[in-house]
C-alpha positions as a Python dict, from the first residue, in 0.01 Angstrom:
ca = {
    (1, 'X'): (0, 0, 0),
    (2, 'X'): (340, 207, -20),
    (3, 'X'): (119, 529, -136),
    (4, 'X'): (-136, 503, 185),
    (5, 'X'): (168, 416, 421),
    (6, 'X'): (354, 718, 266),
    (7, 'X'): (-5, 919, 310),
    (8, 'X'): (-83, 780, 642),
    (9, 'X'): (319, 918, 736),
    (10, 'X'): (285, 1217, 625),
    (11, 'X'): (-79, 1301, 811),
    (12, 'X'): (79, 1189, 1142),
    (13, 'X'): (381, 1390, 1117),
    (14, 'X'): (279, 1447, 1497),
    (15, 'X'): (137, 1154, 1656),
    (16, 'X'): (-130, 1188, 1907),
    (17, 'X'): (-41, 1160, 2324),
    (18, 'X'): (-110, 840, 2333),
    (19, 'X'): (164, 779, 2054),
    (20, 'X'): (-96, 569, 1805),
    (21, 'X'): (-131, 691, 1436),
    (22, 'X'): (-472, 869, 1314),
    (23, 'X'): (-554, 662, 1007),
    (24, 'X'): (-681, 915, 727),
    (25, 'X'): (-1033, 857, 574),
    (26, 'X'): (-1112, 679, 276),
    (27, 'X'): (-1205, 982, 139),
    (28, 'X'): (-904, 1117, 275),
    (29, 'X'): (-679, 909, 126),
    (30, 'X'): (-895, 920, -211),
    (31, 'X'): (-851, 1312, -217),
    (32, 'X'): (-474, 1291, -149),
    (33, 'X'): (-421, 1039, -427),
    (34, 'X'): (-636, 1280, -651),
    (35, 'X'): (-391, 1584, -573),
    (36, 'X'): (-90, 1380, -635),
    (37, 'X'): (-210, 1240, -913),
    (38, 'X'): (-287, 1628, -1041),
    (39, 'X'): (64, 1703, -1035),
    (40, 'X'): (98, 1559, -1373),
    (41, 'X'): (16, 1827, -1594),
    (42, 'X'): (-156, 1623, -1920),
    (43, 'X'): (-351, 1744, -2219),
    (44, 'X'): (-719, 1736, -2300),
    (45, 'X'): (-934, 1564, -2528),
    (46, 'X'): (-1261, 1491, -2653),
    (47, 'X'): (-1322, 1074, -2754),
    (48, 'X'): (-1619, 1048, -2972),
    (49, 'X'): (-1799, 751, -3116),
    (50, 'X'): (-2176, 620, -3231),
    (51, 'X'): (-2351, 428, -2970),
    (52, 'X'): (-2590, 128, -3063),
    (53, 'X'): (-2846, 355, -3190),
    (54, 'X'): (-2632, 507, -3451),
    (55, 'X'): (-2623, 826, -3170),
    (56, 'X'): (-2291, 1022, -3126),
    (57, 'X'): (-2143, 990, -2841),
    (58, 'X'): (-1850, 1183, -2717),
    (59, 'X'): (-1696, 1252, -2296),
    (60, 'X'): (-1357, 1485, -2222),
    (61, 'X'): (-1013, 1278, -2113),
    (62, 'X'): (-682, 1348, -2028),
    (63, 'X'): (-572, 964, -1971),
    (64, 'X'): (-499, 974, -2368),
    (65, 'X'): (-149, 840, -2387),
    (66, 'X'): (44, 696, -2727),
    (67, 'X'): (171, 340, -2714),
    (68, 'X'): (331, 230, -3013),
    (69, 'X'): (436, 360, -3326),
    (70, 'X'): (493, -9, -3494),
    (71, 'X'): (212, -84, -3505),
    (72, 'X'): (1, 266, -3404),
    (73, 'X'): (-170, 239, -3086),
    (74, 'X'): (-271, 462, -2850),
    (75, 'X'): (-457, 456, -2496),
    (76, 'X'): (-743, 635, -2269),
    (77, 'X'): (-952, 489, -1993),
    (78, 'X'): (-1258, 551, -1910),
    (79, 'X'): (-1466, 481, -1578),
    (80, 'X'): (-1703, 171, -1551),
    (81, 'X'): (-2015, 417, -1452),
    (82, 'X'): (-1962, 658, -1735),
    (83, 'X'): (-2283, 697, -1932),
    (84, 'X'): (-2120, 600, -2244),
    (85, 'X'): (-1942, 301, -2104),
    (86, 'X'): (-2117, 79, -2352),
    (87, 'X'): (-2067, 292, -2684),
    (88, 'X'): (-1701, 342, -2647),
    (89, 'X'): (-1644, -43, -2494),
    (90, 'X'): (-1881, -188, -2769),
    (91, 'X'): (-1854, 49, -3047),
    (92, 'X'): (-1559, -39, -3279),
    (93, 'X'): (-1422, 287, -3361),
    (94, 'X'): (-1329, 602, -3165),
    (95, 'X'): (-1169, 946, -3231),
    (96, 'X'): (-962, 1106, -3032),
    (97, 'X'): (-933, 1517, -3074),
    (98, 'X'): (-667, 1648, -2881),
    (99, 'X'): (-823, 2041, -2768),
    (100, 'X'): (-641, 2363, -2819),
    (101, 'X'): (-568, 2621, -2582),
    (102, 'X'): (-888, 2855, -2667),
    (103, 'X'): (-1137, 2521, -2643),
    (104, 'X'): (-1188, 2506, -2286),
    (105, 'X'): (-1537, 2536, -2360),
    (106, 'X'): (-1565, 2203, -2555),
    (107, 'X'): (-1423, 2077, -2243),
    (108, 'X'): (-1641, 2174, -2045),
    (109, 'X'): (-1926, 2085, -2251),
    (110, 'X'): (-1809, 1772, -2306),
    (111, 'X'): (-1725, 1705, -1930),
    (112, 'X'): (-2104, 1735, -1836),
    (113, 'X'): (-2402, 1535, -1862),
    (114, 'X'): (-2693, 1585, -2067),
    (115, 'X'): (-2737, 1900, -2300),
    (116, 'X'): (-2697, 1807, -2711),
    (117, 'X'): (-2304, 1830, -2750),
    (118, 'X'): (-2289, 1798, -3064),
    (119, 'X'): (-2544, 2046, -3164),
    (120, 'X'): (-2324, 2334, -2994),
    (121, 'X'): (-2007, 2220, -3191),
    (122, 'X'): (-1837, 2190, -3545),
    (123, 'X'): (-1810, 1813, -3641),
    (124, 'X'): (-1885, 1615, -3975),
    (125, 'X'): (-1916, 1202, -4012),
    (126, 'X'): (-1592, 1094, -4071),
    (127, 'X'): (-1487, 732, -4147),
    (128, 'X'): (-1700, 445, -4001),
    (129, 'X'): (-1923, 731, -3923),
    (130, 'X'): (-1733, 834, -3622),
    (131, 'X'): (-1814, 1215, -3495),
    (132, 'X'): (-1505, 1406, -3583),
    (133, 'X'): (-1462, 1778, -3422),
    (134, 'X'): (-1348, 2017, -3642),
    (135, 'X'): (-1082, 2243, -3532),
    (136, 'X'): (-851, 2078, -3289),
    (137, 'X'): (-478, 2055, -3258),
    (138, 'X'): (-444, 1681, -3363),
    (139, 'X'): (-701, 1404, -3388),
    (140, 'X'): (-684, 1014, -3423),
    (141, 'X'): (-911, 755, -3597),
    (142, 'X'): (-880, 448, -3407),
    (143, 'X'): (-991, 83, -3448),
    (144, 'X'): (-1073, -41, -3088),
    (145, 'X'): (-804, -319, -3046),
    (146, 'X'): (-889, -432, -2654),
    (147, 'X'): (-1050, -315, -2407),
    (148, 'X'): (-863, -425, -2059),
    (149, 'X'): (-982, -396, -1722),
    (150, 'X'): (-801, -180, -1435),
    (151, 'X'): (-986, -114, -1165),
    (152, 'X'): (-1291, 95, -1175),
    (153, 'X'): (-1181, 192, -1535),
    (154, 'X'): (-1116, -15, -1815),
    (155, 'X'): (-845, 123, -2070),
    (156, 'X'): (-935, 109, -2403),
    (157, 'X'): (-636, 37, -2673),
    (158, 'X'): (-692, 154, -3047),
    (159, 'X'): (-537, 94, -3384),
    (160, 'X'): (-429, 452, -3504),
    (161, 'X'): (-617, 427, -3877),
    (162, 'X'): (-626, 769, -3969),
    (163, 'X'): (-419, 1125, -3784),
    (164, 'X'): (-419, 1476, -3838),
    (165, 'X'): (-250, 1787, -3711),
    (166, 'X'): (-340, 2127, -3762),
    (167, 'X'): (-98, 2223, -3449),
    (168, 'X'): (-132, 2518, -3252),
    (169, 'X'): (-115, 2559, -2854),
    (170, 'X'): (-245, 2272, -2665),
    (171, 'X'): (-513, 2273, -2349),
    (172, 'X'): (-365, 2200, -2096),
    (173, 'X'): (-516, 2061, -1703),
    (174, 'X'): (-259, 2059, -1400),
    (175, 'X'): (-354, 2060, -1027),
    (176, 'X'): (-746, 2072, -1091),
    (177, 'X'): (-709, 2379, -1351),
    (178, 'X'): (-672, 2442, -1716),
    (179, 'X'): (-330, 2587, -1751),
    (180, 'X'): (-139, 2742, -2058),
    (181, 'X'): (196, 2635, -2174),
    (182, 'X'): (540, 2933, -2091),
    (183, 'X'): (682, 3037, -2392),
    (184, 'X'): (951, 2860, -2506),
}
């Protein structure tokens, strides 16, 4: 409620002659939230998993967030309506594969619907026969621990079993964009 009443201040900076408040759209309010919300630059991955039919399955994020260290957990969420909702909430095991700078393309592919994603990328079974991408700066095996609900997402927890890092410069998304990271 703070965030809209903060929103709803800041639209009616100048109130109207009559001295009542314009109240902003839903949409209005859901596109302000989005913009704020973009002000937090994050990186970008790709989750991947097998669906019921043995089918990889893999969508871009950038809610990926560690947890814990003792024991290793980490975090994404994913929306209710996603097409592979069921896969990744069902599934048991997940990768994460945290993109580099030049892999805005996997991204992207990964970001749309239909087309065969995995026949325009390197990747290779890996334990549990989870898809793992080749190439990317880190990447996690995970166990799915719990799946909680928030909203129109649920976040999905995992059990880090298995991490690599073969480093280099990160992708990076901030205000709507892919951005790259100032020298240091």
């Amino acid at each position: 409620m703070a965030a809209k009443m903060k929103f709803a201040q800041k639209m009616n900076d100048g109130m109207t002659t009559d001295s009542s408040p314009t109240i902003p759209s839903p949409a209005e309010q859901s596109r302000a939230l989005r913009d704020t919300l973009g002000q937090f630059a994050t990186g970008v991955t790709v989750v991947t998993c097998r669906d019921a039919a043995g089918q990889p399955v893999g969508m871009t994020v950038n809610s990926f967030n560690s947890v814990s260290l003792d024991p290793a957990l980490v975090l994404w969420s994913i929306d209710r309506q996603a097409l592979g909702y069921d896969a990744f909430t069902r599934g048991g095991h997940f990768a994460v594969h945290v993109l580099k700078a030049d892999q805005q393309h996997i991204s992207n592919l990964f970001a749309g619907r239909g087309a065969d994603k995995f026949g325009q990328v390197h990747w290779h079974a890996g334990p549990d026969q989870v898809p793992l991408l080749e190439d990317c700066a880190a990447r996690f095996h995970c166990r799915l621990a719990q799946c909680v609900e928030g909203g129109d997402h649920t976040i999905l927890l995992g059990e880090v079993l298995e991490f690599s890092a073969d480093g280099g410069e990160p992708l990076v998304f901030h205000r709507g964009r892919y951005r790259a990271l100032a020298g240091d």
